[in-house]
N, C-alpha and C positions, 0 to 999 in steps of 0.2 A: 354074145347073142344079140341079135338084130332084132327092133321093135318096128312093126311096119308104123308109118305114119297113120294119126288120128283122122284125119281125112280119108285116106284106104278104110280103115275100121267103119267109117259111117256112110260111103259110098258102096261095102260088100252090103251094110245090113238095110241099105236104104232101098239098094237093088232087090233084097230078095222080100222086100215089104213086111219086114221088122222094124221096129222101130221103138223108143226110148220108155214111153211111157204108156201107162197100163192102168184101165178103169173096169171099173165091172158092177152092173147093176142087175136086179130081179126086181119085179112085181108082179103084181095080178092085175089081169087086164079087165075090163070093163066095157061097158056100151058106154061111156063117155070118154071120150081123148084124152088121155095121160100124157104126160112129157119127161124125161129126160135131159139132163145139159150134162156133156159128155164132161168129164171130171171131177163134177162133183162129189162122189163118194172117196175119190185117188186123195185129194184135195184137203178129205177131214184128218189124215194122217198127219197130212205133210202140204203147206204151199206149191212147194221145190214136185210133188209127183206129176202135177199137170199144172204148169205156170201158166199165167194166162199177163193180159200187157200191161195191169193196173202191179206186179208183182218187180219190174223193173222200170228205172228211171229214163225218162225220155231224153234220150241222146241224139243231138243231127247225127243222121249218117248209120245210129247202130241199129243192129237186127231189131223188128219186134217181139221175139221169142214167147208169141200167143201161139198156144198149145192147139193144134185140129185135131180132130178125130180124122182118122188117114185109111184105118181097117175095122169095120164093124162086123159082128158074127154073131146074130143074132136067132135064136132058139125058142121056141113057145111051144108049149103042153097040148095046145089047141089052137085052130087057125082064127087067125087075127091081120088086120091093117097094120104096115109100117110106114112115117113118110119121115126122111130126113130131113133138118133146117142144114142148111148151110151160110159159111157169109157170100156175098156176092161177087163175084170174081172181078165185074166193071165196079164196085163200088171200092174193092181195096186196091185197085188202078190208079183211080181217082186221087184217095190219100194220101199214095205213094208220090203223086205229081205237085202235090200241094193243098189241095184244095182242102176244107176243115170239110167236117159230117155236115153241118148244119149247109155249106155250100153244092156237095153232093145229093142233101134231099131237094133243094131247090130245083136242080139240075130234072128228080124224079126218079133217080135211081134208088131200088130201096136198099137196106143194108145186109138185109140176107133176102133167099130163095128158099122157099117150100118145093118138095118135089114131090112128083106125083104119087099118090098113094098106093103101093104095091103089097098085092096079099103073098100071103102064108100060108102053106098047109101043116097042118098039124104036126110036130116033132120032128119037122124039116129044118137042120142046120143053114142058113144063107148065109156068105159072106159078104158084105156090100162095102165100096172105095170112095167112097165121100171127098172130094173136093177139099173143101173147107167146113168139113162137119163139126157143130157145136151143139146142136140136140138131135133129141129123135123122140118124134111124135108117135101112138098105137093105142089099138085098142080091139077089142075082139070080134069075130067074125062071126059067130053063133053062139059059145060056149065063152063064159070065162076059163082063163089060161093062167098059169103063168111063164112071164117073160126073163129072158135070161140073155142080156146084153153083153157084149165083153169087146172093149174097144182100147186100141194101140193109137197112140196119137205121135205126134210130131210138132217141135217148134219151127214157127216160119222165120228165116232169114238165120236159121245157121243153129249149131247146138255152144 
Protein backbone atom coordinates (compact mmCIF):
# COMPACT_ATOMS: atom_id res chain seq x y z
CA UNK A 1 0.00 0.00 0.00
CA UNK A 2 1.26 3.50 -1.08
CA UNK A 3 1.07 6.60 1.42
CA UNK A 4 0.84 9.79 -0.61
CA UNK A 5 3.26 12.13 0.78
CA UNK A 6 2.56 14.58 3.70
CA UNK A 7 3.04 17.47 1.69
CA UNK A 8 0.06 16.22 -0.98
CA UNK A 9 -2.06 15.66 2.49
CA UNK A 10 -1.64 19.46 3.41
CA UNK A 11 -1.59 20.94 -0.18
CA UNK A 12 -5.38 18.82 -0.97
CA UNK A 13 -6.66 20.18 2.44
CA UNK A 14 -5.05 23.73 2.18
CA UNK A 15 -6.58 23.84 -1.46
CA UNK A 16 -10.00 23.25 -0.45
CA UNK A 17 -9.73 25.76 2.88
CA UNK A 18 -9.64 23.18 5.65
CA UNK A 19 -7.21 23.55 7.65
CA UNK A 20 -5.55 22.01 11.11
CA UNK A 21 -6.94 23.84 13.75
CA UNK A 22 -10.42 24.53 15.25
CA UNK A 23 -11.84 27.29 17.67
CA UNK A 24 -15.26 28.17 18.45
CA UNK A 25 -16.76 30.81 20.62
CA UNK A 26 -20.43 32.40 21.62
CA UNK A 27 -21.68 35.31 23.40
CA UNK A 28 -24.18 38.01 23.69
CA UNK A 29 -23.72 40.97 22.03
CA UNK A 30 -24.16 44.37 23.48
CA UNK A 31 -24.11 48.22 22.56
CA UNK A 32 -20.49 48.17 23.65
CA UNK A 33 -17.70 46.46 21.58
CA UNK A 34 -16.82 42.99 22.60
CA UNK A 35 -13.73 41.13 21.39
CA UNK A 36 -12.51 38.00 20.61
CA UNK A 37 -8.63 36.56 20.15
CA UNK A 38 -9.24 33.73 17.86
CA UNK A 39 -7.88 30.66 19.99
CA UNK A 40 -8.51 31.28 22.99
CA UNK A 41 -11.04 29.00 24.01
CA UNK A 42 -8.99 25.85 21.51
CA UNK A 43 -5.99 26.84 23.80
CA UNK A 44 -7.66 26.10 27.42
CA UNK A 45 -7.57 22.32 26.25
CA UNK A 46 -4.48 22.21 25.02
CA UNK A 47 -1.47 24.74 24.00
CA UNK A 48 -0.64 22.31 20.86
CA UNK A 49 -4.88 23.22 19.52
CA UNK A 50 -3.98 26.88 18.26
CA UNK A 51 0.04 27.43 18.92
CA UNK A 52 0.81 30.84 18.69
CA UNK A 53 5.11 31.95 18.55
CA UNK A 54 5.79 32.47 22.39
CA UNK A 55 4.85 28.34 22.39
CA UNK A 56 8.20 27.35 20.22
CA UNK A 57 11.88 28.30 20.38
CA UNK A 58 13.26 30.91 18.31
CA UNK A 59 15.43 29.34 15.59
CA UNK A 60 17.38 31.34 12.65
CA UNK A 61 15.85 30.08 9.56
CA UNK A 62 12.66 27.99 11.28
CA UNK A 63 8.96 28.52 10.62
CA UNK A 64 7.13 30.85 13.04
CA UNK A 65 4.22 28.30 13.35
CA UNK A 66 1.86 31.43 14.84
CA UNK A 67 -1.65 30.11 14.48
CA UNK A 68 -4.16 32.85 12.05
CA UNK A 69 -7.54 32.49 11.89
CA UNK A 70 -7.59 31.68 7.94
CA UNK A 71 -11.90 30.75 7.85
CA UNK A 72 -14.39 32.62 10.10
CA UNK A 73 -18.21 31.59 9.95
CA UNK A 74 -19.85 33.62 11.93
CA UNK A 75 -23.75 33.35 13.08
CA UNK A 76 -25.88 35.88 15.24
CA UNK A 77 -29.57 35.61 16.61
CA UNK A 78 -29.86 39.33 15.70
CA UNK A 79 -28.19 41.80 13.42
CA UNK A 80 -25.02 43.14 14.80
CA UNK A 81 -21.39 44.82 13.71
CA UNK A 82 -18.40 42.66 12.97
CA UNK A 83 -14.81 44.04 12.23
CA UNK A 84 -11.79 41.72 12.03
CA UNK A 85 -8.10 42.73 13.68
CA UNK A 86 -5.55 41.23 11.69
CA UNK A 87 -1.65 41.36 11.78
CA UNK A 88 -0.24 43.55 9.12
CA UNK A 89 0.95 42.18 6.20
CA UNK A 90 4.06 45.16 5.62
CA UNK A 91 4.72 44.84 9.32
CA UNK A 92 5.46 40.77 9.20
CA UNK A 93 7.64 41.83 5.91
CA UNK A 94 9.47 44.03 7.80
CA UNK A 95 10.45 41.19 10.67
CA UNK A 96 11.02 38.71 8.20
CA UNK A 97 13.91 41.11 6.60
CA UNK A 98 15.26 41.77 10.06
CA UNK A 99 14.25 44.70 11.42
CA UNK A 100 13.08 44.19 15.47
CA UNK A 101 9.05 45.61 16.30
CA UNK A 102 10.42 48.29 18.16
CA UNK A 103 12.42 49.43 14.59
CA UNK A 104 9.01 48.74 12.57
CA UNK A 105 7.04 51.16 14.87
CA UNK A 106 9.62 53.87 14.24
CA UNK A 107 9.30 53.10 10.69
CA UNK A 108 5.03 53.95 11.51
CA UNK A 109 3.97 50.81 10.41
CA UNK A 110 1.52 49.57 12.89
CA UNK A 111 1.28 45.85 13.90
CA UNK A 112 -2.06 44.91 12.97
CA UNK A 113 -5.06 46.39 10.80
CA UNK A 114 -8.72 46.88 11.83
CA UNK A 115 -11.07 46.34 9.06
CA UNK A 116 -13.91 48.01 8.09
CA UNK A 117 -16.97 47.35 10.17
CA UNK A 118 -19.32 45.07 8.27
CA UNK A 119 -23.08 44.47 9.33
CA UNK A 120 -25.25 41.34 9.84
CA UNK A 121 -28.65 40.48 9.24
CA UNK A 122 -30.12 38.59 11.57
CA UNK A 123 -29.57 34.46 11.42
CA UNK A 124 -27.57 35.17 8.41
CA UNK A 125 -24.49 32.39 8.36
CA UNK A 126 -21.31 34.59 6.76
CA UNK A 127 -18.08 33.11 5.99
CA UNK A 128 -15.24 35.59 5.98
CA UNK A 129 -11.01 34.83 5.00
CA UNK A 130 -9.07 36.84 7.16
CA UNK A 131 -5.51 37.29 6.11
CA UNK A 132 -3.82 37.14 9.28
CA UNK A 133 -6.74 37.06 11.66
CA UNK A 134 -6.09 37.13 15.49
CA UNK A 135 -9.47 38.75 16.71
CA UNK A 136 -12.77 39.79 15.99
CA UNK A 137 -14.46 42.80 17.23
CA UNK A 138 -18.92 43.03 17.49
CA UNK A 139 -21.51 44.17 18.82
CA UNK A 140 -25.17 44.72 18.17
CA UNK A 141 -27.14 46.42 15.69
CA UNK A 142 -30.58 47.01 17.50
CA UNK A 143 -31.37 44.03 19.49
CA UNK A 144 -28.88 42.02 21.78
CA UNK A 145 -28.04 38.63 20.03
CA UNK A 146 -26.09 36.04 20.53
CA UNK A 147 -22.95 35.36 18.53
CA UNK A 148 -21.61 32.20 17.49
CA UNK A 149 -17.99 32.22 16.05
CA UNK A 150 -16.41 29.11 14.69
CA UNK A 151 -12.89 29.63 13.08
CA UNK A 152 -10.12 27.19 11.30
CA UNK A 153 -6.74 28.57 11.64
CA UNK A 154 -3.35 27.80 10.11
CA UNK A 155 0.28 27.87 11.06
CA UNK A 156 2.45 30.37 9.10
CA UNK A 157 5.74 29.00 7.73
CA UNK A 158 4.75 25.31 7.42
CA UNK A 159 2.96 22.53 9.70
Amino acid sequence: MAYEEPRATWDKRFKSRHYSYRDFYSAVTGAVPQSYVFGANARVTSRWNWPTLGDFPALPGAPTMQCYAREVKVLCTEDCWILFVSVNPRYIAFLATGYTAAQVAALGVPATITEVAQFMLADDEVTFHPTYGVAIVFYQATLSGTIYIYAEGNTEGGE
